[in-house]
C-alpha positions in Angstrom: 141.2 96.5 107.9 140.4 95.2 104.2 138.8 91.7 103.6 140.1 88.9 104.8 141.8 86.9 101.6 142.3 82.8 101.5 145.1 81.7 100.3 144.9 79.4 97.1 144.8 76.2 98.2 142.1 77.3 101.1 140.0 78.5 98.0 140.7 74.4 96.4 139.6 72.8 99.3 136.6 75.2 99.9 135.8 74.4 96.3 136.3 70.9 96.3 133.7 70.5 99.6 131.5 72.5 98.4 131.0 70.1 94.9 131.1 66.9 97.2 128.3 68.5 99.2 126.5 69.1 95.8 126.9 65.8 94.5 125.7 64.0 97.6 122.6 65.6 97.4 122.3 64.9 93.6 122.2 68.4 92.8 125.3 68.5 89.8 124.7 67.3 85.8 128.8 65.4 86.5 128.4 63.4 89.3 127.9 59.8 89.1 124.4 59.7 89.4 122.4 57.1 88.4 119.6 58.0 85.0 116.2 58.5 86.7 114.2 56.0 86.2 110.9 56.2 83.9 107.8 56.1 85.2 107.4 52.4 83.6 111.0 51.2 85.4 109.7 52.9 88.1 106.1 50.8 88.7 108.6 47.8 87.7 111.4 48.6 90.4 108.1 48.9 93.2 106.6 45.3 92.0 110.1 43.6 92.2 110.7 45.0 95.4 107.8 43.9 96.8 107.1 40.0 94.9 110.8 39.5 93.5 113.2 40.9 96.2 112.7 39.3 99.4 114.0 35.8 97.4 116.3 36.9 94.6 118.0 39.3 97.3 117.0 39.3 100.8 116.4 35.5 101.1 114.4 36.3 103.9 112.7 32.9 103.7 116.5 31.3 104.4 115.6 29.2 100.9 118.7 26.7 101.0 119.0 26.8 97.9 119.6 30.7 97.1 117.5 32.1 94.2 119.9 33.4 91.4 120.7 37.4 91.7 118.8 39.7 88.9 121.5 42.2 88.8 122.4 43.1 85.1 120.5 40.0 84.1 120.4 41.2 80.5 124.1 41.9 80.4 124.4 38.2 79.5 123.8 36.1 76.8 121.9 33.4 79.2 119.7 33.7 82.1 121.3 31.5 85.0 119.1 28.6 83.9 121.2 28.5 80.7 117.8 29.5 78.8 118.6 33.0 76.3 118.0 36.2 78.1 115.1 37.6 76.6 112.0 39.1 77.4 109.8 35.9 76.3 111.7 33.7 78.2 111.8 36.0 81.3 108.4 36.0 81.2 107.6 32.5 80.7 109.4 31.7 84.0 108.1 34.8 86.3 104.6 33.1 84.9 105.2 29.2 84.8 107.7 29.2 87.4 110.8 26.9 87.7 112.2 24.9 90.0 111.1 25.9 93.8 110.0 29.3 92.2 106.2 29.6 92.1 104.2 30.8 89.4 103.0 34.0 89.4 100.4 33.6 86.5 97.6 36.0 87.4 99.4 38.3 89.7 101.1 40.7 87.3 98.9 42.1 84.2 100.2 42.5 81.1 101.1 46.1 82.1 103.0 45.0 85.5 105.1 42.3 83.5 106.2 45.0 80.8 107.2 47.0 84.0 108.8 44.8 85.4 110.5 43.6 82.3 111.8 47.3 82.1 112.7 47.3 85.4 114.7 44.4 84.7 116.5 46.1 81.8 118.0 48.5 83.7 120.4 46.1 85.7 118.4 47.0 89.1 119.3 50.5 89.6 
């Protein structure tokens, strides 16, 4: 008895599940994954998570008035305020604060704002 053949479209579908199983674990160039981020985005990504997140996202302290979401912030023309979307003006709020948000001059450095300024850039991957 020879080997066993599959027919065409067995040989498709064994195809096509073996490139899904590929992509989900990230390991094909044409999926749709996301660009790694840099080491800088990546320090910036870790410091929103842990001082910007759990208001602009989670609103784990059930603020009744929701902080705006940072998603693609820099896709816009304005910040949410109505203030221009750029880095200076970014980071004169994260430092001065506005409204109910606190300042957090003297928490970040002037390497953790830059991160999290490039964080920031890339829409919050």
């Amino acid at each position: 008895m020879g080997p066993m053949r599959m027919s065409a479209p067995a040989v498709q579908c064994r195809t096509f599940l073996l490139s899904a199983a590929l992509c989900l674990l990230g390991a094909c160039g044409g999926c749709h994954s996301q660009p790694t981020l840099t080491e800088q985005e990546a320090e910036g990504k870790h410091l929103y998570l842990v001082r910007c997140a759990h208001c602009h996202e989670d609103n784990d302290l059930q603020l009744q008035k929701v902080p705006p979401d940072l998603h693609g912030l820099y896709t816009r023309a304005t910040l949410p305020s109505g203030a221009p979307a750029t880095d200076s003006e970014v980071t004169r709020v994260v430092l001065s604060g506005k409204g109910m948000m606190p300042p957090f001059a003297g928490r970040f450095t002037d390497a953790q704002m830059a991160a999290l300024l490039a964080y920031l850039h890339t829409g919050l991957r």
